[in-house]
C-alpha positions in Angstrom: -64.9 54.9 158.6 -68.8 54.7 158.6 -69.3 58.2 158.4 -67.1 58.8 156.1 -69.0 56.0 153.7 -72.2 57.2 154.3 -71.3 60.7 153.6 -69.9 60.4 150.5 -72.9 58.0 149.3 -75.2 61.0 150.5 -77.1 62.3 147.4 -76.1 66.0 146.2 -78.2 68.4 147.5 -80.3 70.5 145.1 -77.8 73.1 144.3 -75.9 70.2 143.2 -78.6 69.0 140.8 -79.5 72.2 139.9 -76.0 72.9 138.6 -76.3 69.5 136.5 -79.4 70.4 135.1 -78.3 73.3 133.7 -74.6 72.0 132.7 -73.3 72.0 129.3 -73.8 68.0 128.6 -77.4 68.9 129.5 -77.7 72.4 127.5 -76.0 70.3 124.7 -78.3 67.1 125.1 -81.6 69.7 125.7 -80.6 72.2 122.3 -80.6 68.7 120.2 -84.1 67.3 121.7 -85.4 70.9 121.2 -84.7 71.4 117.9 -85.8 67.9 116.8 -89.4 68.3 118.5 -89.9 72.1 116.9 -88.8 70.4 113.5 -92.1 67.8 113.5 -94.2 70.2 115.0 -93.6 73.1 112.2 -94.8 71.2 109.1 -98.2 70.7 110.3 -99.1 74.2 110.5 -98.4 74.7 106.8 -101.5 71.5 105.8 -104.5 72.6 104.1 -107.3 72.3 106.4 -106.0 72.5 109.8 -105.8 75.8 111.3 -103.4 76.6 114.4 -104.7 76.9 117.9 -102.2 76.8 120.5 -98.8 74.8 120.4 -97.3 74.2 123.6 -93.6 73.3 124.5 -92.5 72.0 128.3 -89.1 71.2 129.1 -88.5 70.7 133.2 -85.9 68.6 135.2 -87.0 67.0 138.3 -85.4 65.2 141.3 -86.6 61.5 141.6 -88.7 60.8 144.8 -86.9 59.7 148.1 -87.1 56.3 149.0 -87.4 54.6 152.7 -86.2 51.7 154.8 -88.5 49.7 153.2 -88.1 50.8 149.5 -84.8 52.4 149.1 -84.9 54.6 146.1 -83.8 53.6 142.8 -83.1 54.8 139.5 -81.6 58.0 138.5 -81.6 60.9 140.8 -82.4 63.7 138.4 -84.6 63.5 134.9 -85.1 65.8 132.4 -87.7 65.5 130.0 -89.3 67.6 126.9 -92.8 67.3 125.2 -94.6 69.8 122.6 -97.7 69.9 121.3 -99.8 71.7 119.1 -104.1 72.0 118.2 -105.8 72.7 115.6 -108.9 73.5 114.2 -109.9 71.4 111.4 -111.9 72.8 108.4 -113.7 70.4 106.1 -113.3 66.3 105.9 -110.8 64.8 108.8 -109.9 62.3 106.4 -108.8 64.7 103.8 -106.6 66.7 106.4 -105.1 62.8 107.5 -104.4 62.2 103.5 -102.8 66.0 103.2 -100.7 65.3 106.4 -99.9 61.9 104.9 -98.7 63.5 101.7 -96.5 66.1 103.5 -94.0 63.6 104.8 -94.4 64.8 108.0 -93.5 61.3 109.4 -93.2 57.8 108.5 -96.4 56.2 110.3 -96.9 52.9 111.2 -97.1 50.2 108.4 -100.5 48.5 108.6 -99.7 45.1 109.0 -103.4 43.6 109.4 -104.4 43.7 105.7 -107.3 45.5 104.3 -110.5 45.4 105.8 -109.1 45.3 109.5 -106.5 48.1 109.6 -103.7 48.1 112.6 -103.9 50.8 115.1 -101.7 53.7 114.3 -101.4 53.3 110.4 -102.8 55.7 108.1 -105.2 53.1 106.6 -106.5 52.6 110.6 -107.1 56.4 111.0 -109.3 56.7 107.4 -110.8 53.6 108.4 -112.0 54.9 111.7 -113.5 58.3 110.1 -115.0 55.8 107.3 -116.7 53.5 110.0 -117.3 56.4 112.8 -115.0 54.2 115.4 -117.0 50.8 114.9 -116.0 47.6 113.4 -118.3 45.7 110.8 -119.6 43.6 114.5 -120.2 45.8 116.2 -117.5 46.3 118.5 -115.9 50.0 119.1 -112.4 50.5 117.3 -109.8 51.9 120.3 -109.5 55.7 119.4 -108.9 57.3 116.6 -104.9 58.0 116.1 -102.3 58.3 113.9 -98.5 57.3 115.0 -95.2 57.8 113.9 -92.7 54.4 113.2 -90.7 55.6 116.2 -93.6 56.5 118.3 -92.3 60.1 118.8 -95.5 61.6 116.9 -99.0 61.0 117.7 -101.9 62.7 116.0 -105.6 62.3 117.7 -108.9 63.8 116.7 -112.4 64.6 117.6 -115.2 62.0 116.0 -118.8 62.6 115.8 -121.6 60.5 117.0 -122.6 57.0 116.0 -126.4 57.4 115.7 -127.5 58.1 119.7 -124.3 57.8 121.4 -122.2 60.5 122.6 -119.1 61.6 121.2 -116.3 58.2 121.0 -113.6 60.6 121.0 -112.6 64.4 122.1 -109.2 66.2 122.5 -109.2 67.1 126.2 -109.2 70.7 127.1 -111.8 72.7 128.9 -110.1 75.5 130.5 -107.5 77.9 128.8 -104.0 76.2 128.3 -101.3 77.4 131.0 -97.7 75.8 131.8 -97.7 73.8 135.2 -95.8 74.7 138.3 -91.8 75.3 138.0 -89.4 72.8 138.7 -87.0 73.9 141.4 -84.7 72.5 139.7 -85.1 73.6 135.7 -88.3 74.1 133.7 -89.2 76.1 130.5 -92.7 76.1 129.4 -93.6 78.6 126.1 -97.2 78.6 124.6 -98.2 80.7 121.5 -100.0 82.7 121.2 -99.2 84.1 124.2 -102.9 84.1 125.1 -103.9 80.9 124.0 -107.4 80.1 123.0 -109.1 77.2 125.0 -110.4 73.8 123.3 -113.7 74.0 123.5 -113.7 77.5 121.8 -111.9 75.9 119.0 -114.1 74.0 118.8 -117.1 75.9 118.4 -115.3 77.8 115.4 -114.2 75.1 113.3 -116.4 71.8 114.8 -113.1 69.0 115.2 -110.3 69.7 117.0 -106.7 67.5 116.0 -103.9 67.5 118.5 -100.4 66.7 117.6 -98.0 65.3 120.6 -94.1 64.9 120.2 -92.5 63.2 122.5 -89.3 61.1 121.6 -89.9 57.5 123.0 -86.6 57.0 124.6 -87.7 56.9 128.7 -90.9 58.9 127.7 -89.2 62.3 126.5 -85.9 61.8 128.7 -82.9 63.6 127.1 -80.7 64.1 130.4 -80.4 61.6 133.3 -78.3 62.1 135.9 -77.7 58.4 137.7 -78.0 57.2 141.6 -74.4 56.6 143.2 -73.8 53.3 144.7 -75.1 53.0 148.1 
């Protein structure tokens, strides 16, 4: 009788998970979460002033870590999660590009619920604030970064700033070495970049001076579309 429990409570091995990954709930759940991140990302190539780079799209399923006498594992035993994200080069004022985004209806952003004169982080009047103060309140005191959010948190737009007198740059869009997908996952991963020989950051940056990313990632469980659960022990 005990073998017989602890063999069916046995995790499925990877061809198992593999098959799950790829099943049709997934394909079904993956096609919707697809579509809806290539739909926010679109828009922002069309605004005046910002001129594509590279957008990048990863999609991978992987099989949660095993856990030990000590701390069994827990959670779901396969996750799938998707991410895209694009850079630009910006030509002319940041803060004009933010007001052209803003007038696209890209996105509903985050209401500023401070008030004038101390705008809340991720609001439209935050991110013209911070290019109208350089990143640092009337005190003194540096502002966080410099971003831009979505209501749902599924967009986030950041931004290189310049310098504030003699200090270095407060802010830069990471990226020194030209953009490549990570390592598969055994069990399901798509990565696509465009162009297909991607220019690196700091290149863009030397053409155009700023650099603006855009991340999409849908806030439910950090990008997760597809779970497959842990059976009982």
């Amino acid at each position: 009788m005990t073998t017989v429990a602890t063999a069916c409570s046995r995790p499925p091995a990877d061809i198992e998970l593999r098959a799950k990954a790829q099943g049709a709930d997934a394909q079904r759940k993956r096609h919707a979460e697809e579509a809806h991140i290539r739909e926010l990302l679109a828009p922002f190539s069309h605004v005046e002033g910002l001129h594509p780079g590279y957008a990048m799209f990863e999609d991978r399923c992987d099989e949660a870590a095993e856990g030990n006498i000590f701390e069994p594992a827990t959670g779901p035993l396969l996750t799938c999660s998707m991410s895209g994200h694009a850079v630009f080069g910006v030509e002319g004022e940041v803060a004009d590009v933010l007001r052209r985004i803003d007038a696209a209806h890209i996105a509903k952003w985050q209401p500023d619920i401070n008030g004038p004169g101390s705008a809340s982080g991720g609001s439209m009047d935050y991110a013209l604030m911070y290019q109208r103060m350089r990143g640092v309140e009337p005190d003194g005191q540096l502002m966080p970064a410099p971003y831009l959010e979505s209501v749902n948190e599924d967009v986030k737009i950041t931004w290189d700033t310049v310098s504030n007198g003699t200090t270095p740059p407060l802010y830069q869009v990471e990226g020194k070495e030209t953009p490549a997908c990570p390592p598969k996952s055994l069990l399901y991963s798509r990565c696509d970049i465009t162009p297909q020989r991607p220019e690196a950051v700091p290149s863009i940056r030397a053409r155009y001076g700023t650099v603006l990313q855009v991340d999409i990632q849908p806030p439910l469980s950090g990008g997760t579309y597809f779970e497959v659960p842990r059976p009982p022990s």
